[in-house]
Steps between C-alpha positions, in 0.01 A plus 500: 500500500270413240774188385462387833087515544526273113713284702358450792125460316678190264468196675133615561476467116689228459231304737173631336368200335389649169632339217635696115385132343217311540578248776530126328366268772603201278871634518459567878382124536803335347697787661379367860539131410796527322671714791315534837281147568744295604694729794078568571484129540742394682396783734178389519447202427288381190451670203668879676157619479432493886692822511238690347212357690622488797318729789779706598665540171703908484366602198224689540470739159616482149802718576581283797526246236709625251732552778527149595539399117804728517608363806470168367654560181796700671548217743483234219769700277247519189544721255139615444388783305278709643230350268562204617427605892247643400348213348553266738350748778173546216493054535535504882270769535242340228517150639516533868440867667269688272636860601338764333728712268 
């Protein structure tokens, strides 16, 4: 019983936004340029940045955005440490929503 409770309590974990490393938002930058602007673009026109300003936009807190980032990433087939999520999630939240950790 106890096996499953660990179990069951994971993706919980997995989803806390609290980083072993100091998040790089440098890294996350290139990360999100390198890998996520352009399908954000052509999306939404411009620079991809209308997604995040947008008045109905579904994130809503930081863990709400790490799991888009892993939706993203997932859906884009990139193989992303978790560093590297959390990094870009540390830029996205640092340069557009300003959660508080």
């Amino acid at each position: 019983m106890k096996h499953l409770l660990r179990l069951a309590m994971l993706p919980i974990a997995l989803l806390a936004f609290t980083p072993a490393h100091s998040a790089d938002l440098k890294k996350g930058e290139q990360l999100f340029n390198n890998n996520c602007i352009s399908c954000h673009a052509a999306h939404f026109g411009n620079n991809g940045s209308d997604i995040f300003t947008r008045p109905n936009h579904r994130v809503t807190s930081l863990v709400g955005l790490k799991k888009q980032v892993i939706r993203c990433r997932d859906n884009l087939g990139l193989t992303w440490f978790d560093e590297d999520v959390d990094d870009v999630v540390a830029y996205l939240n640092a340069r557009y929503y300003k959660f508080k950790k």
